[in-house]
N, C-alpha and C positions, 0 to 999 in steps of 0.2 A: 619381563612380565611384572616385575616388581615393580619397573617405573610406571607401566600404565595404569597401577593401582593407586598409586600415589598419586597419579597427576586425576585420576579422578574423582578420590578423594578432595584432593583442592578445589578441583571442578565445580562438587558438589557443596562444598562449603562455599563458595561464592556465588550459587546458584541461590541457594537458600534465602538468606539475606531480600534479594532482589522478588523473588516469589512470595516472601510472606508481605513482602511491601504496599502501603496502600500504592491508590494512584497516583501519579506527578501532580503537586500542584505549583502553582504559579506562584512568582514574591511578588509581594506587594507591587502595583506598576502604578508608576508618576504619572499618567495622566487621570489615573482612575482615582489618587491617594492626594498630589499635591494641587495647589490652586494655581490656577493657569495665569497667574500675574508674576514678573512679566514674564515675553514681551506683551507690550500692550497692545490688547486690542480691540477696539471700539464696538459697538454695534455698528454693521453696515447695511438694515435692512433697507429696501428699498434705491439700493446704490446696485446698476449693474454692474457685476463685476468684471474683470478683465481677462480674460485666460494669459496666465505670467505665459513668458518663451523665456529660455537661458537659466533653465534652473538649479543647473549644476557648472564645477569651475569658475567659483567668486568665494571672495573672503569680503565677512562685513566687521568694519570698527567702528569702535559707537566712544564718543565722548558726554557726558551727558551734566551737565553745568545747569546746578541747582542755586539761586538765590535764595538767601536767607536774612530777615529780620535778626533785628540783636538780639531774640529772646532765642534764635535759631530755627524758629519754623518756615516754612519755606515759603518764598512768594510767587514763584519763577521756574518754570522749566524748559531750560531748551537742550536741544541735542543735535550734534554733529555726527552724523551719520555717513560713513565711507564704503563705499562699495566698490571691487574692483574685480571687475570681469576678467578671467584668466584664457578667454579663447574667442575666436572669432566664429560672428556668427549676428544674424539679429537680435535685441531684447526688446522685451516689454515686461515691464516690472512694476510691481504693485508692494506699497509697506504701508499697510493697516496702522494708523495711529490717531490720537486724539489733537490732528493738530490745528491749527489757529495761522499759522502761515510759515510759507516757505520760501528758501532764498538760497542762489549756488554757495557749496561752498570751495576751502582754499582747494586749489588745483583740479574743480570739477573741470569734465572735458565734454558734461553735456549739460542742458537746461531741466531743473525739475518742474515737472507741472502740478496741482494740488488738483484733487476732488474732496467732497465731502469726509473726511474721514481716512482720507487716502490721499501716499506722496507715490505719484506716477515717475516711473524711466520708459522712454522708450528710443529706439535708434539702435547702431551700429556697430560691433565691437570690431577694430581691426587684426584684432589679438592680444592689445590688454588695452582696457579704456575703466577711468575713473569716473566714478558718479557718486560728488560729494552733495549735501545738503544740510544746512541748518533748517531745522524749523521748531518751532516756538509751539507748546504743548499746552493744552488747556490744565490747570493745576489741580481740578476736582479731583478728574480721573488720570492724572499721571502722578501727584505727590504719594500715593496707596504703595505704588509699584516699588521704592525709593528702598535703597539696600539699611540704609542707617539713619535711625534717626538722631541728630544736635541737640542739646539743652544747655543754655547758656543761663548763668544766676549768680546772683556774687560769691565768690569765693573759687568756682569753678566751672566750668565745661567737660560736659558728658557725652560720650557716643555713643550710643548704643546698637548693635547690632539688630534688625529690624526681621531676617527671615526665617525666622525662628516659627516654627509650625508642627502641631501634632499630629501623626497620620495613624489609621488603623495598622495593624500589624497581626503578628501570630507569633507562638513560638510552639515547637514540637520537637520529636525526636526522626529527624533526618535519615536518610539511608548514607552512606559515608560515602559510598564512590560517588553514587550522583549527588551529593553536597559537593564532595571535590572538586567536579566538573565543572557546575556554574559559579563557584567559588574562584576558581581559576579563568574562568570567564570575563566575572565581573571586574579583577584584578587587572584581566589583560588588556579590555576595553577603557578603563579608565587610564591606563598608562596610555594609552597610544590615543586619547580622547575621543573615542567613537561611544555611540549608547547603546548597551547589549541588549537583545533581545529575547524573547522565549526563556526565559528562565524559568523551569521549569523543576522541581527539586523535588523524588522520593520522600514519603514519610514512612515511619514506622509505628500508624497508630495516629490518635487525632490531633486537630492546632487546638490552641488555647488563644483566645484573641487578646489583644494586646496594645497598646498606644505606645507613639514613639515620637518622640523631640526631633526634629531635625530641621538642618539648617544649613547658608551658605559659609563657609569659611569666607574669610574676608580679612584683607590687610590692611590696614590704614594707616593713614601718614598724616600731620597735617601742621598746621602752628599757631600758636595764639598771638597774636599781639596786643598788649595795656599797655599805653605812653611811647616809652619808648624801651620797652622791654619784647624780645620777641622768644617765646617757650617753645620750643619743638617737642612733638612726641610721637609714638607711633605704637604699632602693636597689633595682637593677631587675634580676631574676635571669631573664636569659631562657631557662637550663637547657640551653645550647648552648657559648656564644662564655663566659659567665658563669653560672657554675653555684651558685657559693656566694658567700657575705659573713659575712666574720669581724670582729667587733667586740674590739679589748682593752680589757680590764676591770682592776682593781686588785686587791690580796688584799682577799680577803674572801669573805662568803657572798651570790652576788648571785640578787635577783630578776626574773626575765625577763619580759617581754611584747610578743609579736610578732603584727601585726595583716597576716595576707596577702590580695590579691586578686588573682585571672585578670586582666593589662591588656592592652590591648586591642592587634590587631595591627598594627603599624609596615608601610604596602606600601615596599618599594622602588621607584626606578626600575625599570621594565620593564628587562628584563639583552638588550643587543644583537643578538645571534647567537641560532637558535633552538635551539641544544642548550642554551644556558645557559638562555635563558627556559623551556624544558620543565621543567629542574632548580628552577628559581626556583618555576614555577608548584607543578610536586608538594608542593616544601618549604611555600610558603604553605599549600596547601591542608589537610595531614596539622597543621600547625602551630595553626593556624584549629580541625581537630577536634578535635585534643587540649586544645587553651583553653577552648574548648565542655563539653567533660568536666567539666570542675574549676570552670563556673559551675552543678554542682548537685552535691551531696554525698549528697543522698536525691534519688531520681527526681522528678520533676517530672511530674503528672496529663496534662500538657501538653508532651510533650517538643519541640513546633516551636514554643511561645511565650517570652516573654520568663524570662530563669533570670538569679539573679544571685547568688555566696554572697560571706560572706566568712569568713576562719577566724583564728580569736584563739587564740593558744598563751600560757596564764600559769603559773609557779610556782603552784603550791597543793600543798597537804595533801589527800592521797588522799579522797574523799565516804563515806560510807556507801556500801556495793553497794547498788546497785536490786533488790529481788527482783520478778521478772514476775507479779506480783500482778495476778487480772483487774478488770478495769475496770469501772467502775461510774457510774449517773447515767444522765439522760435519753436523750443521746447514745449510750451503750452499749447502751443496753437496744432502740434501736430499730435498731440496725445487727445488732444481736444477733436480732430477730425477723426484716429482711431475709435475713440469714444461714441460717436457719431455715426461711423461703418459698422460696430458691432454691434450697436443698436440699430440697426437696419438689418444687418444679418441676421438677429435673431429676431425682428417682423417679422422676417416675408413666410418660414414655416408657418404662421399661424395664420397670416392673411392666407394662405395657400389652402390651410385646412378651413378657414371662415369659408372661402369663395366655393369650396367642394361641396361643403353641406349647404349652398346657398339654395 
């Protein structure tokens, strides 16, 4: 008898807690808080689009090799885009970007074809087929997306971490277990790199609104060269606590080359008290989206599989402009005839509904 008093005592003290509680609300969520660059993606009004096939089982690498003026602004963008289909089956694949033209790249196993705004796949997978491509980025609207920006001047070379962004937030007093919950959530998603959803946290009482820094971690490597002197450096810009990295350099005319990539998220110890862990939790999570962003530079076919880019900033002399020359070759010509049948397939509903009401 005495245990049942006991345990319902406990009972009712964990009941309590939960009952005086407002409603679940929701953490701040990345598409509603962070800006959608990148990956990038054009307006494509007036471009019919394509219904993708094969949208799960592919991993996309992106390299993405930025020129740069001696003062380090950038004149060039192109990107090496890999994509590898992990099963058999047909595809047709569409990646939305600002490009200027396109070209296979090393060990593609198919032809990319261009539309307006768009690098077309389509064909065969036998159970694993590569489809690589370069294409050359108009620089208006792709240097915006660019993880870090270069400053080159005498004396030295600066890097600055570039995605660094304010988002609305809130901070209140949490209900503990369901903090716990999605605390443990967010934790377990970012380890296994999947992006959680519904999160949904208990208050005790109202939010206080709030603004919040956040940003991609990012690691960088890269070297300077004056004469014949070559500087190495490198370092960990997490766009927060440390934003830049300034290298001095000597006189002279120096050559740059900086190799960045998204690294991956540091958990803290869980933070004691639940209004800090609420804080902690949002930061992680909005921090976690924003890194997720800057591992793909051109959408990915597959936006919940594996993305990884990385971006190379070198001194060079301006390229030739790409002119959007259409494309040509076996690849082209058959994304060009699908192009051609779905635009027929979606007439004839309407010619069907013109000739009813005729």
């Amino acid at each position: 008898m005495r245990r049942l008093v006991v345990a319902g005592v406990v009972a009712a003290a964990l009941w309590a807690p939960a009952a005086g509680a407002a409603p679940p609300v929701s953490l701040p969520w990345p598409p509603e808080v962070l800006p959608r660059t990148p990956p990038l993606a054009p307006e494509t009004s007036g471009v019919l689009p394509l219904p993708p096939r094969f949208l799960r089982g592919l991993d996309n690498r992106e390299r993405v090799v930025v020129g740069m003026d001696e003062n380090g602004k950038p004149h060039s963008v192109r990107v090496l885009q890999t994509i590898v289909l992990k099963r058999l089956g047909d595809y047709v694949l569409t990646v939305p970007a600002p490009v200027l033209s396109v070209t296979p790249g090393p060990g593609s196993e198919s032809q990319p074809g261009r539309r307006e705004n768009q690098i077309l796949w389509e064909g065969f997978s036998p159970g694993r087929r590569v489809l690589a491509a370069w294409a050359d980025l108009r620089l208006a609207e792709s240097a915006a997306g660019l993880p870090v920006e270069v400053k080159v001047e005498p004396g030295a070379v600066t890097v600055r971490n570039a995605t660094g962004v304010i988002v609305p937030s809130f901070s209140a007093e949490p209900d503990p277990v369901s903090l716990a919950q999605v605390s443990g959530r967010v934790r377990s998603s970012i380890k296994a790199d999947v992006f959680p959803e519904g999160l949904n946290v208990g208050l005790r009482g109202t939010t206080a609104p709030e603004r919040l820094r956040v940003a991609a971690p990012l690691r960088v490597r890269g070297t300077v060269r004056v004469g014949g002197e070559r500087i190495p450096f490198s370092g960990r810009l997490d766009g927060v606590r440390r934003s830049e990295l300034r290298v001095p350099i000597p006189e002279g005319k120096p050559e740059v080359e900086v190799q960045v990539r998204p690294e991956d998220i540091r958990l803290p110890r869980p933070a004691k008290s639940p209004r800090a862990l609420l804080a902690q939790t949002i930061a992680l999570e909005l921090t976690y989206a924003r890194k997720r962003q800057f591992d793909q530079f051109l959408a990915s076919p597959d936006p919940t599989g594996p993305s990884s880019a990385t971006y190379v900033y070198r001194t060079a002399a301006p390229r030739p402009s790409a002119e959007p020359a259409a494309t040509s070759g076996e690849g082209s010509s058959t994304v060009g005839w699908i192009v051609l049948g779905l635009g027929l397939a979606a007439a004839l509903p309407v010619a069907a509904v013109v000739w009813a009401h005729s």
